[in-house]
N, C-alpha and C positions, 0 to 999 in steps of 0.2 A: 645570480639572476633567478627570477621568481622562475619554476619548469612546469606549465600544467602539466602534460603526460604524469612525470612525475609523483605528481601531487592526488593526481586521479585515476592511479593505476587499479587505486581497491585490492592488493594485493597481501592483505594483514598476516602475518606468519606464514605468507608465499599459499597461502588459499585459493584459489580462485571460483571465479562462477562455476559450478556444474553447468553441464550438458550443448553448450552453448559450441563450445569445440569440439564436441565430440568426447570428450573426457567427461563421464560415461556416453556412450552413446545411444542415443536413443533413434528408433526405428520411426520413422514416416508418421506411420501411425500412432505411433504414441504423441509425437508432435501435434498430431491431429489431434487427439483428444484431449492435450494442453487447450487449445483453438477452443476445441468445442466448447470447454472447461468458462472460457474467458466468455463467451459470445453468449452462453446460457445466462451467466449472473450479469449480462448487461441489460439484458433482455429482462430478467426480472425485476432488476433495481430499479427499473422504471416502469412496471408494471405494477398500477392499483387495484387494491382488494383483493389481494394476496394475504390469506394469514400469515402474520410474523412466525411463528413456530414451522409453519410448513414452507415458506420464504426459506429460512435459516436452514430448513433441513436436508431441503434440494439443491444449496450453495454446498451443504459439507458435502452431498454425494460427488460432486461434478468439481469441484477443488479440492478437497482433503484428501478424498479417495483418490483422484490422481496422484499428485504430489506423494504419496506413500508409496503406490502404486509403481512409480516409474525411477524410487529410490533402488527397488528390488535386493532390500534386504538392509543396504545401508545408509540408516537413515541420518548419518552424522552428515549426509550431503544437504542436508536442509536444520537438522536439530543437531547443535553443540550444547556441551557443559557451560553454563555460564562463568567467567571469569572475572578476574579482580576490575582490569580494564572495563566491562562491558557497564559496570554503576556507573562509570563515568561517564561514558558515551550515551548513555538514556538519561543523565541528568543534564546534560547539554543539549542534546537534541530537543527534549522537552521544554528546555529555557528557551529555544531558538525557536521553536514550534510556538510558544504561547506566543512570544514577543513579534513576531513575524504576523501572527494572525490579529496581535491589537494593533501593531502597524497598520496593515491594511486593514483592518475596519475602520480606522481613523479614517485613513485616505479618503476611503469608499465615500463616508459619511460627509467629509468635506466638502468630495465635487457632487454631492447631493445623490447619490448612486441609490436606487433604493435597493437596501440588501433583505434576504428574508431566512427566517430560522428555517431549520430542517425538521420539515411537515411530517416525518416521519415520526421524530421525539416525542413522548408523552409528557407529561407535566408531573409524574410522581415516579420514582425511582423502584417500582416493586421488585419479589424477587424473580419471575420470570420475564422482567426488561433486561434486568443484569442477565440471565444467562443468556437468553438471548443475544444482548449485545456483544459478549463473550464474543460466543460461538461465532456471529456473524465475524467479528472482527478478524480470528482465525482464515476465514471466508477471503476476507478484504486484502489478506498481507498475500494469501496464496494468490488472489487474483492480480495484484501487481507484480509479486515476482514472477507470474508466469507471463505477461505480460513484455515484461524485461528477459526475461531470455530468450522468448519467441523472434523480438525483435533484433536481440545483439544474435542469438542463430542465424536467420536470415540475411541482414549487414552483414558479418563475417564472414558467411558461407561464399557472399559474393566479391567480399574485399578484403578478407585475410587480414583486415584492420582493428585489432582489439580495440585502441580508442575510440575510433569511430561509431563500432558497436555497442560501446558503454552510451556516448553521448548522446547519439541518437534512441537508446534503448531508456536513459533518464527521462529525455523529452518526452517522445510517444507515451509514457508508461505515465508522466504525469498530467498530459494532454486529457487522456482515454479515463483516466479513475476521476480527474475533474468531471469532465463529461459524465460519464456514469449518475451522474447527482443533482441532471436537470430536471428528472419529478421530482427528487425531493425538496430541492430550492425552487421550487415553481421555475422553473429557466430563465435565472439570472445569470447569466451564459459568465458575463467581468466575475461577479462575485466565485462562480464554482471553476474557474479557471486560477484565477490568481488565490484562493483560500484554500479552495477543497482540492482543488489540482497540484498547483506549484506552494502549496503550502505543505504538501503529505510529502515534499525533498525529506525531511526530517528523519522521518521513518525507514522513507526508503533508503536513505542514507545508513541509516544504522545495521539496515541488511545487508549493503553493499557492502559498508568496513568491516563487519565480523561473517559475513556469508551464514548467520543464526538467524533463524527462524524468532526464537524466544525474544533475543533483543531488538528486532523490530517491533513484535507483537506487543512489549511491554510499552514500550513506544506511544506505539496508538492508545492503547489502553490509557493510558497516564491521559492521553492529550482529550480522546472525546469525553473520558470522565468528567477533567479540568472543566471542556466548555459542556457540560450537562450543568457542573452543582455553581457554577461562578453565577449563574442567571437566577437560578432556584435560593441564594445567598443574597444576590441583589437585592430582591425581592419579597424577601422575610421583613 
């Protein structure tokens, strides 16, 4: 018989989340500064007339700088060696990520939804959008994984229930990064919940099974590239 627990323990070569148990532990205040970390880049991601370069740069002080920060020294609690296993997991997740996202655009478009591009994207690929985009993307994975342990900390601390803390720590985490994305979709609330929200499982998934940083990050990367050049290809 099908076991979720089982199935959704996330427990790849007996790994598990950091800091969420207390395996490492982190002080109050560092917790705090995870918080502050998340609630700075939501605040910005919706604030216009923000240069992109100085945007991107106050994401890595208040997420990169943590996240190093609070490895204190070992930073294999966030960055592993890529393995043979991990192509596979980024070439699936990415197949599920495209397919999932022309899914619901179909849907969308069906019951007449009007959906809108991401006002943020330029129309030519120079080379300071790529780093840029880069860099924020780094930005992006640190803000949902901190996201997700904030919340499976919290749930556990009060229920001692690892499941519960993952399940609820998936939803929130994908609720709150949809959200995050109502200046940029002009606030099409359906479309950045169900696309930009519960469509970034994919990624987040890929953190969750290898607890790697890089195999998520590739992740993303692969997927906003995909829908940057699919439109700019159309369009030729």
């Amino acid at each position: 018989m099908f076991n979720l627990k089982e199935k959704f323990e996330f427990l790849e070569d007996g790994i598990d989340f950091p800091f969420y148990n207390d395996k490492p532990k982190l002080s109050s205040a560092e917790w705090g500064i995870l918080a502050v970390g998340v609630v700075i880049f939501a605040i910005l991601a919706n604030l216009v007339g923000i240069p992109k370069s100085l945007r991107v740069l106050i994401y890595l002080i208040v997420l990169l700088a943590p996240a190093l920060y609070i490895c204190k020294g070992d930073y294999s609690l966030f960055f592993k060696k890529l393995k043979r296993g991990d192509g596979k997991t980024i070439v699936i997740c990415l197949i599920l990520s495209i397919v999932y996202s022309t899914v619901l655009g179909i849907l969308l478009a069906a019951v007449h939804y009007p959906t809108a591009p991401n006002a943020n994207l330029t129309s030519t690929l120079d080379l300071m959008f790529i780093v840029n985009l880069f860099l924020q993307l780094i930005c992006e994975e640190f803000y949902k994984i901190f996201i997700l342990l904030i919340v499976m900390y919290l749930v556990y601390k009060s229920t001692r229930n690892r499941s519960l803390s993952i399940y609820v720590g998936i939803i929130v985490t994908l609720v709150v990064f949809g959200l995050t994305h109502v200046t940029a979709y002009n606030g099409r609330i359906l479309q950045i919940l169900l696309i930009q929200g519960f469509g970034s499982i994919f990624d987040l998934y890929a953190y969750m099974k290898t607890k790697n940083f890089f195999v998520s990050y590739i992740v993303h990367i692969c997927v906003d590239l995909y829908g940057l050049i699919l439109p700019m290809m159309t369009h030729m």
